[in-house]
N, C-alpha and C positions, 0 to 999 in steps of 0.2 A: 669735431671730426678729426682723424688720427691722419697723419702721414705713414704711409713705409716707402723706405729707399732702398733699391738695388742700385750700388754702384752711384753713377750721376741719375737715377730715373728713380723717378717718385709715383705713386700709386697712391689712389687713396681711397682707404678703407671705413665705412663709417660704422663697421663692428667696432670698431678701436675706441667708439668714443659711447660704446654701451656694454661693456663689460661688464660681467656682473660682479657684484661685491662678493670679497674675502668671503665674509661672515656666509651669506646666501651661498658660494659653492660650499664649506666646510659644514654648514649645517642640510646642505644638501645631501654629502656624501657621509654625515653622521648616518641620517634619516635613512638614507638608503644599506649603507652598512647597519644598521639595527633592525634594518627588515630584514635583511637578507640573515644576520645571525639567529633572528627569531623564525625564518625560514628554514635556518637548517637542522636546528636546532627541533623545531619539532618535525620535520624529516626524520628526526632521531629519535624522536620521545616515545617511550611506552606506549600513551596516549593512540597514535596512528599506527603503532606497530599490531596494539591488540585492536585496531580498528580493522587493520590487513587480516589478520589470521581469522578475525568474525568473519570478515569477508569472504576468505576459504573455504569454511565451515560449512557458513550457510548454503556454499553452492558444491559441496561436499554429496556424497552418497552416503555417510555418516549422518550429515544432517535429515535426510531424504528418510530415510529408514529409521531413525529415531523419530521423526514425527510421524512415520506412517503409521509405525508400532503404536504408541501414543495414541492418535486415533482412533488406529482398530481397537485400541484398548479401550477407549471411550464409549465409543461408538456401540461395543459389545455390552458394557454394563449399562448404560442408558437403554440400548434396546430390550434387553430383560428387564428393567422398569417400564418400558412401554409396554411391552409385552404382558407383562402380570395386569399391569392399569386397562390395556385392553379387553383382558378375558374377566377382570372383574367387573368392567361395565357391558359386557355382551349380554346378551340374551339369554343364552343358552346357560351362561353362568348364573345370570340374576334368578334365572326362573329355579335351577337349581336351588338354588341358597335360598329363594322363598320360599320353594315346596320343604327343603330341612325342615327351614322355622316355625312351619304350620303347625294348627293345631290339632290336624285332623292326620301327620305322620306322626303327633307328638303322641297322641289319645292311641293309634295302632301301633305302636313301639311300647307304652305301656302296657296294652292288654296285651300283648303278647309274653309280656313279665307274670301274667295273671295267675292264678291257680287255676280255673276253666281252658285256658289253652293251653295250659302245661300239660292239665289230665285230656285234653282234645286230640294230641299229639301222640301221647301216651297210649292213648285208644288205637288211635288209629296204625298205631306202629305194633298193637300185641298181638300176637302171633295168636294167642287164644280166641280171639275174636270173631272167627269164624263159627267156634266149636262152643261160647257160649252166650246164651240167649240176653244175660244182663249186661253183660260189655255192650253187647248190640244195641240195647235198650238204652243205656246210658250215653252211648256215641250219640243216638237217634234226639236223643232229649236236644244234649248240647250243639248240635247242631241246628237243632229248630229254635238255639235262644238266641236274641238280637246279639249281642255280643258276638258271637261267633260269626253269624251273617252279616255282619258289618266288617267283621274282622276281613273273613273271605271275601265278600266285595268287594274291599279295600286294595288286595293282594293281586285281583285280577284288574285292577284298575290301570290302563295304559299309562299312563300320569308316573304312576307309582314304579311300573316296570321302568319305566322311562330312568326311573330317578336311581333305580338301584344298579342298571348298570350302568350311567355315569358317575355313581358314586365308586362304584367298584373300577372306575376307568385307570388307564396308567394313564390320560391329560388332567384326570383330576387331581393324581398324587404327583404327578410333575408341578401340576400350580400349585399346590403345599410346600412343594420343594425349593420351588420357586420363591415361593414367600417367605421360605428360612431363610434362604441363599440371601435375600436383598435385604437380613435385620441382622445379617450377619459381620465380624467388623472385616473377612478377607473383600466383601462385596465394599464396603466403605472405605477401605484401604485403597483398592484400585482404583475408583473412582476420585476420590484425591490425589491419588500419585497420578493419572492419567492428566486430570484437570492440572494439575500444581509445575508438570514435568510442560506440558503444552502451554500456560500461560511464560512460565520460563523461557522457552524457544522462542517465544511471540515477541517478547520482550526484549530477545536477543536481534530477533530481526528489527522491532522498535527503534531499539537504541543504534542501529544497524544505520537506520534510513533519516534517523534525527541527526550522526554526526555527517552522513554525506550529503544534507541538507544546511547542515549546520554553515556561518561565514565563516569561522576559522578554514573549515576544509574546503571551501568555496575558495577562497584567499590563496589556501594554498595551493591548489589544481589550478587556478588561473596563472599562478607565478611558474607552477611547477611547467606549464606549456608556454611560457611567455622569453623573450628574452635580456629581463630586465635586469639580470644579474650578470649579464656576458659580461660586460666590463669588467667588471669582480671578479668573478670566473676565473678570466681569462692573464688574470695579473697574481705574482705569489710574490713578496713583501722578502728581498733578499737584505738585506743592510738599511736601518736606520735609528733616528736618536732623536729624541725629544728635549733633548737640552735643558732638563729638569736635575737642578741643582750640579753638583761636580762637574763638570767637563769628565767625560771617560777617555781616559789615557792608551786604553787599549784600542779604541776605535780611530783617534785622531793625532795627528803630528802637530803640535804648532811652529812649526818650520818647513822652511821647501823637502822637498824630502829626498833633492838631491843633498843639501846642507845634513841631515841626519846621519846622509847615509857613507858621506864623505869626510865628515869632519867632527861630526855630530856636534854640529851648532848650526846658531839661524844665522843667515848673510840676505844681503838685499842686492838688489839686479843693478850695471851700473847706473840706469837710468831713475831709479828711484829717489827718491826727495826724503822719505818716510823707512823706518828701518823697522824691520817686522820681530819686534822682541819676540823672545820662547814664550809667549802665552802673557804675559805680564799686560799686554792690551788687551785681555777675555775678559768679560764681566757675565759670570754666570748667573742662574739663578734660575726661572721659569724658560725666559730665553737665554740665547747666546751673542751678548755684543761683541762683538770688533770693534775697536775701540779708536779715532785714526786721532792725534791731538798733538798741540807744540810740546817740546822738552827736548832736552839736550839727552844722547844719549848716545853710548861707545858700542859699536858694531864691524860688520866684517860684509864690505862688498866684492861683489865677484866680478874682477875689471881683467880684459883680456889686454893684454899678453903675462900679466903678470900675475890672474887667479884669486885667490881671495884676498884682500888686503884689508887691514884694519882702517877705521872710518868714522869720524864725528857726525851725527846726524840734528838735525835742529827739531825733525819730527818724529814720532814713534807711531805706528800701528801695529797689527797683528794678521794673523791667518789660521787658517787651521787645513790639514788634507787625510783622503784614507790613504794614501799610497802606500802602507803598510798592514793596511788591515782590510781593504775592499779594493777589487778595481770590476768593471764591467764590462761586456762585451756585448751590446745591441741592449732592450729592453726600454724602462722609462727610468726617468732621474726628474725628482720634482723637490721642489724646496719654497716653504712660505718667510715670506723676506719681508722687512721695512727697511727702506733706503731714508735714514737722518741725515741728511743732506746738507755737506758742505761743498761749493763750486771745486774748490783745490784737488777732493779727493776723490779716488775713482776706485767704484766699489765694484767685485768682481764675483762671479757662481760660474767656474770653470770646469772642465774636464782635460785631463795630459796622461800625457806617457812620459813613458822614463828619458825619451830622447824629447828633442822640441820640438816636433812635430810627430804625429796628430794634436790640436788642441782645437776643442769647442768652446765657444763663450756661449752660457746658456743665459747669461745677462752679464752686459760689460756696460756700464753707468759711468759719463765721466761728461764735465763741458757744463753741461745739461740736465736737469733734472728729470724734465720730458720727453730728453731722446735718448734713449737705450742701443745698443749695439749689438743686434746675436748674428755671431760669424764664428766660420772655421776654417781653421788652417793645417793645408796638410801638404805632401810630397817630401823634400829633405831639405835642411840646410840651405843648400845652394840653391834650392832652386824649388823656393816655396811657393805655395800658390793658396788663395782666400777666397771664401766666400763671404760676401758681407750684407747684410739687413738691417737697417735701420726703422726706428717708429720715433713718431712724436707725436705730443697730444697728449699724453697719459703723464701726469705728476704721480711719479713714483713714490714721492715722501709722504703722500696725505694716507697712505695705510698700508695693512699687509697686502701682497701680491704670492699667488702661488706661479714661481717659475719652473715650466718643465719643460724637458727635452724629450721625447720620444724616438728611438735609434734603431734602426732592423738594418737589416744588410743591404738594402737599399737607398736607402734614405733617412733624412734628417728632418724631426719638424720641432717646432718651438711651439709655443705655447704660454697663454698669459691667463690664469682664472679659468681654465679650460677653453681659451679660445685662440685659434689656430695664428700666429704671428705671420708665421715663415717656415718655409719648407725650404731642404735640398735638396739634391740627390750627384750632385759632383764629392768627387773625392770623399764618399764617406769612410769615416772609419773602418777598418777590419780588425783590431785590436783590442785590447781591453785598458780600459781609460781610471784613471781615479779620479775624488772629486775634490774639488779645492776650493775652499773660501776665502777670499782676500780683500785688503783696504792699501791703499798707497795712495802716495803723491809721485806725478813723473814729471807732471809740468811746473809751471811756475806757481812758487809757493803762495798760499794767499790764507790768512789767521782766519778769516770773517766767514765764519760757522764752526767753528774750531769751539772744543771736538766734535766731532759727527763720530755714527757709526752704522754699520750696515749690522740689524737685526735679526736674526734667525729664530724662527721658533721651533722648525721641524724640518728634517732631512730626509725622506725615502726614497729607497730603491726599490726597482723591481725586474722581473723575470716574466718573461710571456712563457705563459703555461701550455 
């Protein structure tokens, strides 16, 4: 379990002493940032755009009236298929089409082709027939021969009447027409375009109700009403460096950046032990060491009343700041650190202004391996005043640590692994601060962990959106 100190009073917290590991938030905030960019990402994609506009469509009057048509398009050539299928199996048809086929309209359609009911006809149609006695005689014959009395029996047969004028019907030569119409390819055309345009719309609504069924869009309507991305959201990534090979020169100073800006060289404070060469104590690479170790080495300290003065030092360290290329005014500032741990030297993640006052320690390491110091210091000069927090219980050296500060115009909080140290709210900053990384000795020298170095892997700022 963790101590924190305000001042002379101690508190104690036993979050301090279950922090969660490096590794566990950075691959937390992988995980979450790779949901979140395959979030927005298909927010963006073709995929859900042509999902939306299906969506449109289908509940469109475009959609509504193309399938209606469709429909009645169906619906119309299908029912002239039932239609003709019905009147061929009716009654009234069948009896028809049997009586055509008989043998007894086949036998009276012949004789009528006959030479006897040709001259029968003939007879009866000559004008002379009155006036002579063998026309007479001749009608009389053939009319008394079976033939003829079958024929004319036939002729008065209800059956028969029946039959010639529904052959003579317009429903009869409609269902002929009918029958052309459905062997026809306009009739088979429409019937596939009505089927083929209808399974097509179906298949639209299909694929319609499979993707808003679907997990992906489940995943994403769940997130898309959730608010598991505020955080992310709510933060835009103003300034930072991954300390992946070069050190970038445009970003950082390796000197105070009042020494750049006055002399343009590095000088060390008079209380330091360690003299912070131009960069010659960086060891880049994947991270970024600070380097703090014994060696004889010629420098320039800034000793009052007489200003910078040239200076023999028995130790060397380094620094690095933005104060020429970022400064901040409220948001977050977070940085993953390994404190290499030597007693003498005292590792530092600060925030300054140009004057000496405002300064934030967002981790100030010194004494102690386990107790850390986040404090700040503000009003002027003469008449400064401190906020001070301490923790112990947490050995800094055994890994990375993400240190952050969190700044709004109220208040001040710290933060270790994403878990809350220390808050203020006296004397917050109103100004815009840069960030400083340092190693020094101020107290009494001591070789034994020599060199140490305080590790950097990664620096970002941020901007509340």
């Amino acid at each position: 379990m963790a101590n924190i100190a305000f001042g002379s009073k101690y508190f104690i917290f036993s979050k301090f002493s279950s922090i969660p590991k490096t590794s566990k938030i950075e691959q937390d905030r992988a995980n979450l940032q790779k949901e979140y960019d395959d979030f927005m990402a298909f927010g963006e994609s073709s995929e859900l755009n042509d999902f939306k506009e299906l969506g449109v469509y289908l509940e469109s009057k475009e959609y509504i009236h193309a399938v209606n048509k469709l429909q009645d398009q169906k619906k119309a050539e299908e029912g002239r298929i039932n239609n003709y299928a019905s009147q061929v199996k009716s009654k009234k048809f069948k009896n028809h089409f049997k009586f055509k086929s008989s043998a007894k309209l086949k036998e009276h359609l012949t004789f009528a082709d006959s030479k006897d009911y040709q001259r029968y006809i003939e007879l009866k149609n000559s004008k002379a027939l009155k006036s002579d006695e063998n026309l007479q005689k001749e009608l009389s014959n053939l009319e008394k021969s079976g033939g003829i009395k079958r024929f004319l029996k036939f002729e008065n047969n209800p059956k028969y009447k029946e039959y010639k004028t529904f052959e003579d019907s317009k429903e009869l030569a409609d269902h002929f027409k009918l029958g052309e119409y459905l062997k026809s390819p306009e009739h088979t055309e429409l019937l596939k375009e009505s089927n083929d345009k209808l399974l097509a719309e179906n298949d639209k609504k299909k694929k319609f109700e499979e993707f808003k069924n679907s997990k992906k869009y489940k995943w994403f309507t769940e997130l898309q009403n959730s608010n598991k991305f505020d955080q992310l959201k709510s933060w835009e990534v103003v300034f930072e460096d991954d300390f992946n090979g070069k050190l970038d020169q445009e970003k950082w100073l390796t000197r105070y950046f009042w020494g750049d800006k006055l002399f343009n060289g590095p000088y060390a404070l008079e209380h330091d032990k360690a003299f912070p060469t131009d960069g010659k104590n960086l060891e880049t690479g994947n991270t970024l060491k600070i380097v703090t170790k014994r060696e004889k080495v010629e420098g320039t300290i800034w000793k009052l009343p007489f200003g910078f003065v040239p200076q023999t030092f028995d130790y060397s360290t380094g620094m690095i700041n933005s104060g020429k290329s970022h400064r901040q005014l409220y948001g977050k500032v977070e940085a993953k650190i390994k404190i290499n741990y030597a007693k003498a030297v005292n590792y530092n993640f600060w925030m300054a202004s140009d004057k000496m006052l405002p300064h934030i320690d967002i981790l100030k390491l010194q004494q102690k391996k386990s107790k850390a110091e986040l404090s700040h210091h503000y009003g002027n000069a003469k008449d400064a005043q401190h906020t001070k927090a301490e923790f112990s219980g947490l050995d800094l050296d055994q890994d990375f640590f993400i240190y952050t500060l969190e700044w709004t115009k109220d208040k001040l909080t710290w933060k270790i692994n994403d878990v809350v140290v220390n808050e203020q709210t006296k004397g917050v900053p109103q100004e815009p601060l840069f960030i400083t990384f340092s190693c020094g000795i101020t107290g009494k020298p001591n070789d034994a962990g020599l060199p140490a170095s305080m590790e950097i892997d990664w620096v970002r700022c941020y901007k509340k959106v």
